[in-house]
C-alpha positions in Angstrom: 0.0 0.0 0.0 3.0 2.1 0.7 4.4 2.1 -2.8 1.1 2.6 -4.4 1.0 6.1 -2.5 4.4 7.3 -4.1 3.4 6.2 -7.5 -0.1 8.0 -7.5 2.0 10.9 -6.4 3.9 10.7 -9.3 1.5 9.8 -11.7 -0.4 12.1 -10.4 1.8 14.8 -10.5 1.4 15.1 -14.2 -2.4 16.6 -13.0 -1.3 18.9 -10.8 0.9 20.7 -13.3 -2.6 22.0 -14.0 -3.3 23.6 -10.5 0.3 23.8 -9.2 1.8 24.6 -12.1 1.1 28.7 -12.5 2.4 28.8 -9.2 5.9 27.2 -9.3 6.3 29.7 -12.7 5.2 32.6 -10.3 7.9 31.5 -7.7 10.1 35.0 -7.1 13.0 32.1 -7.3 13.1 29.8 -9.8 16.7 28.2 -8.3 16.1 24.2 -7.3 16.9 24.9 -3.7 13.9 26.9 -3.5 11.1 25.0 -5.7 12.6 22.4 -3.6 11.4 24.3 -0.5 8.3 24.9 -2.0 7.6 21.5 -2.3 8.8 20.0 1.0 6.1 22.4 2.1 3.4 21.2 0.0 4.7 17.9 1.7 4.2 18.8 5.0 0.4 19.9 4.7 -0.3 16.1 3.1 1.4 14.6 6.2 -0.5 16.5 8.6 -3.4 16.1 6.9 -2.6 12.5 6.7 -2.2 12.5 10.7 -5.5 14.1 11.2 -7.5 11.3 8.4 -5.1 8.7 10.2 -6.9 9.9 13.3 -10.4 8.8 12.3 -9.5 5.5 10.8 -7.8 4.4 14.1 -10.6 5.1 15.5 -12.5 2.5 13.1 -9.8 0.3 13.9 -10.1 0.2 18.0 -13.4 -0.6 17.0 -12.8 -3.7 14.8 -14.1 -2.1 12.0 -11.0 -1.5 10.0 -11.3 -4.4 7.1 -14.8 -3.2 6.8 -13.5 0.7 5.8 -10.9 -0.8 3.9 -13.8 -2.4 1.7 -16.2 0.3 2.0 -13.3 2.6 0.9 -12.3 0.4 -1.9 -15.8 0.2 -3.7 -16.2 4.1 -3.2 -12.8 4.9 -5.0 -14.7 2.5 -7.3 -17.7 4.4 -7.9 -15.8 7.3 -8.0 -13.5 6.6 -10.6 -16.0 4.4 -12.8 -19.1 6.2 -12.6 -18.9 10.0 -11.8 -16.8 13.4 -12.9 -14.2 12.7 -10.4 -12.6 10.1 -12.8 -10.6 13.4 -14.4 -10.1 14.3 -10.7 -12.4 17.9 -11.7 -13.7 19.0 -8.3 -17.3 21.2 -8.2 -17.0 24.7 -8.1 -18.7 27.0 -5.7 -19.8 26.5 -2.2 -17.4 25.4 0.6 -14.6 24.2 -1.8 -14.5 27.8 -4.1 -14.3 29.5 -1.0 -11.6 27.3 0.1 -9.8 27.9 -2.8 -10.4 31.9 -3.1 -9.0 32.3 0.7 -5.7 30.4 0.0 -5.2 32.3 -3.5 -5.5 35.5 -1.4 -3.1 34.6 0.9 -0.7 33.6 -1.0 -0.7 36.5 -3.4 1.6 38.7 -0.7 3.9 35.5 -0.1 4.6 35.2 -4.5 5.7 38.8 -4.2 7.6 37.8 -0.8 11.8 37.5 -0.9 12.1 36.4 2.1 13.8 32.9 3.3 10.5 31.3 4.6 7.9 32.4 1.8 8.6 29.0 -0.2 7.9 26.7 2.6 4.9 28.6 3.4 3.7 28.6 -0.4 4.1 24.8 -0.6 2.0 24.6 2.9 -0.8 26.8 1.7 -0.7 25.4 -2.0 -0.8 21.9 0.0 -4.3 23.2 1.1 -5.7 24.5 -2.7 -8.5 21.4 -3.7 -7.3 19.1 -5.6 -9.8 15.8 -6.2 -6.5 13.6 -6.5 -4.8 14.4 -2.9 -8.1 13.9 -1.7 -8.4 10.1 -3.7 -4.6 9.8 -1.7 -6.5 10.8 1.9 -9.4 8.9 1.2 -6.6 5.7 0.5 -4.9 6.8 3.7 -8.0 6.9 6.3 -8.2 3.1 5.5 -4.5 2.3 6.7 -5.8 2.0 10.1 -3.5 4.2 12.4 -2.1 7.7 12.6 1.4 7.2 11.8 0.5 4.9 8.6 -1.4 7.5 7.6 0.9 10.0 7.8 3.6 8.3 6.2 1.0 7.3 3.2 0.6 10.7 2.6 3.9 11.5 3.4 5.3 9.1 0.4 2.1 10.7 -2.2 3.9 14.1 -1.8 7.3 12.8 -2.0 6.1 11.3 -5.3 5.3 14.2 -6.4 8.4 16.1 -6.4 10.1 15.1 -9.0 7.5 16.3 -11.3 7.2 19.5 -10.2 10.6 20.1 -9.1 11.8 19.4 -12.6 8.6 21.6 -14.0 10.4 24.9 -16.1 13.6 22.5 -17.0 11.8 19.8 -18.4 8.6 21.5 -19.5 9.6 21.6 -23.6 9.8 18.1 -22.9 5.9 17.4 -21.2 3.8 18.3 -24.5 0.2 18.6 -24.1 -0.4 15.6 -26.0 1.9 13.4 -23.4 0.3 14.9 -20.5 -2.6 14.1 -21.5 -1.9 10.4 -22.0 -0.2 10.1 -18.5 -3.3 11.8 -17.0 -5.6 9.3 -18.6 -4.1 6.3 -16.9 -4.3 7.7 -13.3 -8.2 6.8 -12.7 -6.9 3.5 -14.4 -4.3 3.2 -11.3 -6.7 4.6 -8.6 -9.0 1.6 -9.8 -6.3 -0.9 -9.1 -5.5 1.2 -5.3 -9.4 0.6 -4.8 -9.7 -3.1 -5.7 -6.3 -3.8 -3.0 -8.1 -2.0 -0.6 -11.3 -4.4 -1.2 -8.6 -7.6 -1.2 -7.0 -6.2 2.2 -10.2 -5.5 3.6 -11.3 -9.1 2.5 -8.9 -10.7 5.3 -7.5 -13.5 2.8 -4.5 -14.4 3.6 -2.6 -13.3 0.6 1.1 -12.3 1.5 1.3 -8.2 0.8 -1.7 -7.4 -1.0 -4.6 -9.2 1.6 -2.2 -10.6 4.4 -4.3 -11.8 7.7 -5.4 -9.1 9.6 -6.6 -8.8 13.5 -9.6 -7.5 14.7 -7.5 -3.9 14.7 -6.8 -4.4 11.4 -3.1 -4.7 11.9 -1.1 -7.8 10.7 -2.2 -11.2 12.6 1.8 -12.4 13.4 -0.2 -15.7 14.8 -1.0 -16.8 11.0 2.8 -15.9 10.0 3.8 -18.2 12.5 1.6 -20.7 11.4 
């Protein structure tokens, strides 16, 4: 499950050129130290925010209801991706999220015009808050990963696959056409699909090493059936 959060990063990454990309081209720097900075920023909102869903799954998972959010989870990202305008990861305007997005664009407006040594970090933690309907398919993976700290660390691992991306956005950006972009952006809801249906396997309690290994009623690893 781990890996699968660095590579929807990445894949994913070639989508939030879209949203992120005007910004990294309105960086006052455009030196690698500092998109770097940006970005570890952008990194630290989806950890924190990965804490805070990680908080509510653990919850499920004191319970003993963590295989059955891992399922439920699974077929939503399902129904999501298969059935409804999120499959191109376009998120509703208006209402709660518009205003979401209109508050963080004014503050960071002041921070783009900004030369001092913090303003990158603090971009990349306010961009890290802008909507975006694929970090929120990333948290919605994460909630089902049963504790705090594994949910940090999932979303923790989607930013980090997003860095390369954007870091090398403005040095490689003859070489991500339109036409390319578009291809890689097709075969993320493809990806997500696959991320839903091992969430359904894990949920499922079967045994299988890695993608459904034997789970306890917390929904963490059953060592008994290892040692079996």
């Amino acid at each position: 499950m781990f890996l699968s959060a660095f590579l929807m990063g990445f894949l994913g990454s070639f989508h939030c050129i879209g949203m992120c990309g005007p910004i990294v081209f309105a960086l006052p720097d455009q030196g690698v130290l500092y998109k770097l900075t940006y970005n570890v920023g952008r990194t630290v909102t989806y950890t924190i925010l990965g804490a805070l869903i990680g908080f509510v799954g653990e919850g499920f998972a004191v319970v003993g209801m963590q295989q059955a959010l891992s399922i439920g989870i699974g077929v939503i990202m399902l129904i999501i991706v298969v059935f409804t305008k999120y499959k191109h990861f376009d998120l509703p305007t208006g209402g709660l999220i518009n205003k979401l997005y209109l508050l963080v664009k004014r503050v960071l407006g002041p921070l783009l015009k900004s030369n001092s040594m913090f303003s990158p970090v603090l971009i990349g933690i306010l961009n890290g808050f802008l909507p975006c309907g694929l970090v929120y398919a990333a948290l919605f993976a994460a909630l089902s990963m049963g504790s705090i700290i594994n949910s940090a660390v999932y979303m923790l691992l989607f930013g980090l696959g997003t860095i390369p991306i954007m870091l090398g956005l403005g040095i490689f950006s003859g070489f991500i056409t339109p036409a390319l972009r578009t291809k890689l952006n097709k075969t993320v809801p493809y990806f997500l699909a696959v991320v839903a249906v091992i969430l359904i396997l894990r949920g499922m309690n079967l045994g299988i090493p890695y993608i459904s290994p034997k789970l306890d009623s917390t929904g963490h690893t059953d060592m008994r059936h290892h040692e079996m």
